[in-house]
C-alpha positions in Angstrom: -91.8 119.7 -162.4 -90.5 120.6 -166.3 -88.7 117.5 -167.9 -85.6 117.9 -169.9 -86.2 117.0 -173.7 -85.2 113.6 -174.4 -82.0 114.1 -176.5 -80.9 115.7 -173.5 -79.6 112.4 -172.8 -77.5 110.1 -174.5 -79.6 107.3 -174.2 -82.5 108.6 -174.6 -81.0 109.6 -178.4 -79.9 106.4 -179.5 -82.7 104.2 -177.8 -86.0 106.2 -177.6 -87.5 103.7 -180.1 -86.9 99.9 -180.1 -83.8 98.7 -179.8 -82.2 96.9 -182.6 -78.6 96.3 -182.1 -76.1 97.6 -179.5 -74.1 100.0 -179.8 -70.7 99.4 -178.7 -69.7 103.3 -177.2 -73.1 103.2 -176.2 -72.6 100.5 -174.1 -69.4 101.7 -172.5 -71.0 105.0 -171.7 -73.7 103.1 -170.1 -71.0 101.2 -168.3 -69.6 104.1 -166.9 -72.4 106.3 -165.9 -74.3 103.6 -164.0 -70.9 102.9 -161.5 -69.0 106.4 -161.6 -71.9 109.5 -162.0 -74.8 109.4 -159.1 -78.2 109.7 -160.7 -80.1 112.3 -159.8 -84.0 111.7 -159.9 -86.3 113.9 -161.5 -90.2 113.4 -160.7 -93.0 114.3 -162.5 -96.2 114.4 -161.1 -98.3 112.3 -163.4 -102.5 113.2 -163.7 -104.1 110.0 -164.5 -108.1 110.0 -165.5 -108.2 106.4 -163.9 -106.0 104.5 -161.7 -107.0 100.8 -162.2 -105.6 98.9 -164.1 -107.1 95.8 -165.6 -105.6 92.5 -166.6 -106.7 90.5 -169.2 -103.6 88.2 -169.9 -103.6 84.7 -169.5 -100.5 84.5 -167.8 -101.1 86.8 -164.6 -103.3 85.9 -161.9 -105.1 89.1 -160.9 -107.6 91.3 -162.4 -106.3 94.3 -161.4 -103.4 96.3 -160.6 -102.5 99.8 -159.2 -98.8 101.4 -160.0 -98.1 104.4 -158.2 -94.9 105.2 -159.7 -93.5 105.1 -163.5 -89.6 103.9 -163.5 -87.9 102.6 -160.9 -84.9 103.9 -158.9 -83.8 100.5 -158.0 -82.5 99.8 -161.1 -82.6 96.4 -161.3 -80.8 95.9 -164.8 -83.0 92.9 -165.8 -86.3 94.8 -165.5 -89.0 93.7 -167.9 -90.7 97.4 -167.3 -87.3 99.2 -168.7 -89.5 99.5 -172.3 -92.4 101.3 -170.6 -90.3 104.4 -170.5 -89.7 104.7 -174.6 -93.4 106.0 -174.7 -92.5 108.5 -172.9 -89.7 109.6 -175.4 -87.4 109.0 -172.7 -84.2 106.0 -172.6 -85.2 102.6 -170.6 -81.3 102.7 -169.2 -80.8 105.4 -166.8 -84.0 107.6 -167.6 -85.9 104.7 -166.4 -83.9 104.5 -162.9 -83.8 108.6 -162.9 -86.7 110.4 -164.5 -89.6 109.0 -162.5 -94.1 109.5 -162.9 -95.3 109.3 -160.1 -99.0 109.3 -159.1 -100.4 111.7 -155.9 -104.2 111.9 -157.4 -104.4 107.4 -157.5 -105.5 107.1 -153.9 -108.2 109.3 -154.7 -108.5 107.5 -158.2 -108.8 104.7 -156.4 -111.5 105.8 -154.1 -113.9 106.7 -156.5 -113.4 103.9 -158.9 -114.6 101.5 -155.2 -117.4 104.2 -154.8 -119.3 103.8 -157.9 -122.3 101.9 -158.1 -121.7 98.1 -159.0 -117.8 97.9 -158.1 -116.7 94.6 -157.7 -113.7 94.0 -155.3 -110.9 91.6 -156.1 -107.5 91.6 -154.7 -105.8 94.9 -156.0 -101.9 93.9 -156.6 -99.5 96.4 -156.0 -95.6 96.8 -157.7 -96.8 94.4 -160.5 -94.9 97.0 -162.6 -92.4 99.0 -161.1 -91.7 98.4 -157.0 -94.0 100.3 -155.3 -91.6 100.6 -151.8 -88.9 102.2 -154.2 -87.0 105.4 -152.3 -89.3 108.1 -153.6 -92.4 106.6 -151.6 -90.5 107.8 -148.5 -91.5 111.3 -149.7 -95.2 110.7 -151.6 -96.6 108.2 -149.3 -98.9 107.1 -152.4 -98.4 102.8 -151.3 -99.4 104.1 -147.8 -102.3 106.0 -148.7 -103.8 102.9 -151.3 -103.0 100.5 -148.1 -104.8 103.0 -145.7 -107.7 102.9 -148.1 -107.8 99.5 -148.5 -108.0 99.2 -144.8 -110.9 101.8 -144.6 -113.1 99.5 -147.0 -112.1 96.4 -146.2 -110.5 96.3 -149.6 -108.4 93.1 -150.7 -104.4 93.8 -151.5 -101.2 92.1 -152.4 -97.9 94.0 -152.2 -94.7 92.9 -154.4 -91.3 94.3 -153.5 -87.6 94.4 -153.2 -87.7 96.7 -150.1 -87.4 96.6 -147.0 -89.0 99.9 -146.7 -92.3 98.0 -146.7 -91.8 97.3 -142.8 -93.0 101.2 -142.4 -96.2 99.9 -143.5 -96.4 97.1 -141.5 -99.2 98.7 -139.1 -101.3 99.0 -142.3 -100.7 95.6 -144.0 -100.5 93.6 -140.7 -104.5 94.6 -139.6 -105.6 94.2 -143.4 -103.9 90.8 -142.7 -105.9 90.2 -139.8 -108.8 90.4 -141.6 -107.3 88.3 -144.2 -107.3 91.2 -146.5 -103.4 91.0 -146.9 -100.6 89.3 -148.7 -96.9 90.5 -149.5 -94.2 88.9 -151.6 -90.6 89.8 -151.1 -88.5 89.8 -154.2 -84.9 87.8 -153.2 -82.8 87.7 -156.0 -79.8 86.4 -155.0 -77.9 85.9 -151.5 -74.6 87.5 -152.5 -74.2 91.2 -151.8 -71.9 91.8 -154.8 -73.9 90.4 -157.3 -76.8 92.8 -156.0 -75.3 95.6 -155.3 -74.2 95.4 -159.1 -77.5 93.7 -160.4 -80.3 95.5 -158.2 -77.9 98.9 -157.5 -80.4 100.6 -155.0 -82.6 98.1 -154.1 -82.3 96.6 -150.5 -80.1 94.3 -149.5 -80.6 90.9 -149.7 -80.3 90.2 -146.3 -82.6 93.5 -145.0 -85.3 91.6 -147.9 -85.1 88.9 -145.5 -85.5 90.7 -142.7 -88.4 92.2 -143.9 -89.9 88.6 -144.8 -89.2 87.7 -140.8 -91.0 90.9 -139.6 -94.1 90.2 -142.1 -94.3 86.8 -140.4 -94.0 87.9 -136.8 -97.0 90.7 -137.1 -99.0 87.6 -139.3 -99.1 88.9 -142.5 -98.5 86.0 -145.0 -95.3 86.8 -147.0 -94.0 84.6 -150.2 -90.4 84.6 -151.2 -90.0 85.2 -155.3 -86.6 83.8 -156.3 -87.0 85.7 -159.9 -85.5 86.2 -162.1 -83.3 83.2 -162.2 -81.1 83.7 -164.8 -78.9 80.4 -166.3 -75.3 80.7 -165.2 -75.6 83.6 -162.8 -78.4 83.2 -160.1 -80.0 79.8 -160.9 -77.5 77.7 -158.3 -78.7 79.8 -155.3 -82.6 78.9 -155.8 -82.5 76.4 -152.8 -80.4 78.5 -150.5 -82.6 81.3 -151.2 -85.8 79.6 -150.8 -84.7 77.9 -147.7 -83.6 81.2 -146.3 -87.0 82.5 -147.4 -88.5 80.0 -145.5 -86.5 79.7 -142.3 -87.2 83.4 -142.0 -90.9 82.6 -142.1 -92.3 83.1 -145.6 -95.1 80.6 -146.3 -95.4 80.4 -150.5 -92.7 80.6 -153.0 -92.8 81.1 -156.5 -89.8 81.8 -159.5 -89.9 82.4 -162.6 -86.7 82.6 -165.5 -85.5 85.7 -166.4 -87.1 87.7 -169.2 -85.8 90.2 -171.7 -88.3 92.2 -173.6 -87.2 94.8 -176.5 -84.5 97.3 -175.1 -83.8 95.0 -172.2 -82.1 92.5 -173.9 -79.1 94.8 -175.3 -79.2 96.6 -172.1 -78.6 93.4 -170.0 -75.8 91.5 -172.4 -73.9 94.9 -172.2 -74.1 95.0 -168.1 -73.3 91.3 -168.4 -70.2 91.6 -171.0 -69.4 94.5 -168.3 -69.9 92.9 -164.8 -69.4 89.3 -165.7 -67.4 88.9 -169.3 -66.2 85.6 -168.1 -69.4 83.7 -168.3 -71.2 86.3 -170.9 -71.4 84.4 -173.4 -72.5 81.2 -171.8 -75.4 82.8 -169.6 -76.9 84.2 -172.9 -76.4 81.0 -174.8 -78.9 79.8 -171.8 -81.5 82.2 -171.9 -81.5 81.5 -175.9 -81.9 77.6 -175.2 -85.4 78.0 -173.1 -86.2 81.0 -175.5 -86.7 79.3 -178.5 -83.7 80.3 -179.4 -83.9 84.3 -178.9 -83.5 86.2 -175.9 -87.0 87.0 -175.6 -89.9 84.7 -175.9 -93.5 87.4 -176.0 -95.9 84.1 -176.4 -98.5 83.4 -173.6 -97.9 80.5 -171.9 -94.3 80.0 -172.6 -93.0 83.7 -171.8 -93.1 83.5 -167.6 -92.2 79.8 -167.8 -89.6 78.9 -170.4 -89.5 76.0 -172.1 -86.7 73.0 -172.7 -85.1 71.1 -169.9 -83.2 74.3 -168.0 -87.4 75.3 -167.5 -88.4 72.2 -166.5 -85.6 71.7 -164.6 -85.9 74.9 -162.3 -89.8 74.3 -162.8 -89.1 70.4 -160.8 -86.2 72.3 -158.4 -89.1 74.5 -157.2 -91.7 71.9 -156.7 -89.0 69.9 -154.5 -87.7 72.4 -152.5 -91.6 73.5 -152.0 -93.0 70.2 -150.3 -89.2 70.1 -148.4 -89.9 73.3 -146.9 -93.9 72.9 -146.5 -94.6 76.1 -149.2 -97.3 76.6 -150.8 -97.2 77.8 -154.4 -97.8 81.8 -154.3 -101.6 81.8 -153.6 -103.6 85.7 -154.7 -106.6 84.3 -153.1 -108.1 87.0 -150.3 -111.5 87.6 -148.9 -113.6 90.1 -150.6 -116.7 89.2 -148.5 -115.7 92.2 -146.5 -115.7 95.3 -148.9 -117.6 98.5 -147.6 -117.7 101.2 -150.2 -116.6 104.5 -149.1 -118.4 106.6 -147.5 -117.7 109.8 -149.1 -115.9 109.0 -152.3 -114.0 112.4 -152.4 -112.7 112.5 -148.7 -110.7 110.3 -146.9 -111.7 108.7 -143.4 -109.0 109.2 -140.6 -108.1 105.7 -139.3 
């Protein structure tokens, strides 16, 4: 599909390269379009040479990764991926929710990447950068076909989302889960449906999330519950009510981590904030700024998915507590990859 040019859009004009200061009609533009004009998504199908990719940071615990999808309709205004989009030429505000990559060819990436003489499996994680269970996967089917081949070599896989539209999977995950080949992690931000519905616009409710963590339980498929981002002054008193809901509904790890608010984010998130919530503005940046070193970004390794000072530690101890109350483990990435079978035929597909 053809792709508009980038100054098509007003966004995309003012903030195709790294943001610097915000704008002030910018912002109110921004304002506007995200509650009164319904997006309409543009796809591009997206040609990768390879599909894996592979982590070297310090700070995440898998090797490697597989995103089948570039943006993210869900929207979620805090999302530390929004940047990914300005190397594209195209805005990280609405392009990013709107004008989406996806990937039809990774399955068969994938495939041949497990094929090749030498391949070492470890557990491939899924949505690590934008949700992989986002509305478009109802119509590409790429998570289902990465989940079907994962099942058809005994493959290990971990599945982060905000949707309940992973439960059409559940077939898939639960007998890769049988096998011990399986983990999901459900995304619960906060419990109040106004502060999603403005916060995480299309993403699925927080009680269907829920819901989806109760199903994953029942079929045996070992589900976590990640309360992130917690964000001073807005989410952070929910953590125990969401955990414990997490928890009741039968997830067995938890995990949360503060929010962060890389390059464009951060103007795009004070002007949804000074939008949504100008009443306690000024006082929920002046807490991300105190475990950010003072900024609203901290890049460093080590300190960046963590925080620092005592609203960190403080969430860091909240956590541990609520963890040993509730009989969680931390979130664990640890699957068997005993079982791997290369494909047979690395170009075709075998029916299940």
């Amino acid at each position: 599909m053809a792709m508009r040019g980038a100054t098509a859009n007003p966004v995309s004009a003012r903030y195709g390269d790294k943001v610097r200061e915000a704008d002030g009609d910018f912002l109110d533009w921004l304002a506007a379009a995200r509650e009164e004009r319904p997006l309409r998504t543009e796809v591009v199908i997206e040609r990768p040479r390879s599909a894996l990719t592979r982590n070297d940071s310090p700070d995440i615990p898998f090797e490697t990764s597989f995103n089948a999808y570039r943006g993210c309709e869900h929207g979620c205004i805090y999302c530390f991926a929004r940047p990914t989009h300005a190397y594209h030429g195209l805005s990280p505000g609405l392009d990013f929710e709107s004008r989406l990559f996806a990937k039809p060819d990774g399955p068969a990436l994938l495939r041949a990447a497990f094929a090749r003489a030498g391949y070492r499996p470890s557990p491939l994680a899924l949505g690590t950068n934008t949700d992989p269970y986002q509305p478009i996967e109802g119509r590409f089917r790429i998570t289902r076909a990465v989940l079907a081949l994962c099942l058809e070599t005994r493959h290990p896989v971990s599945v982060t989302t905000k949707s309940a539209r992973i439960l059409d999977d559940l077939p898939l995950l639960a007998a890769l889960a049988k096998e011990g080949l399986a983990m999901a992690m459900l995304s619960v931000t906060t419990l109040d449906p106004a502060l999603a519905r403005a916060m995480e616009p299309r993403a699925s409710a927080p009680r269907l999330r829920l819901a989806a963590i109760a199903a994953l339980s029942e079929a045996d498929v070992p589900v976590a519950v990640s309360a992130s981002p917690m964000i001073p002054a807005l989410n952070d008193h929910e953590l125990e009510a969401i955990v414990g809901a997490a928890a009741e509904a039968g997830a067995v790890a938890a995990a949360a981590m503060p929010v962060r608010l890389p390059h464009e984010v951060a103007p795009l998130f004070e002007a949804w904030l000074r939008h949504h919530r100008p009443d306690r503005a000024d006082r929920v940046l002046n807490g991300i700024r105190a475990m950010r070193g003072g900024r609203l970004n901290d890049p460093r390794f080590g300190s960046r998915l963590k925080g620092e000072g005592p609203w960190a530690a403080l969430l860091a101890a909240r956590l541990a507590r609520l963890r040993r109350v509730h009989g969680l483990k931390p979130r664990d990435w640890r699957l068997r990859t005993d079982l791997f079978q290369p494909p047979e035929d690395p170009c075709q597909p075998r029916l299940l």
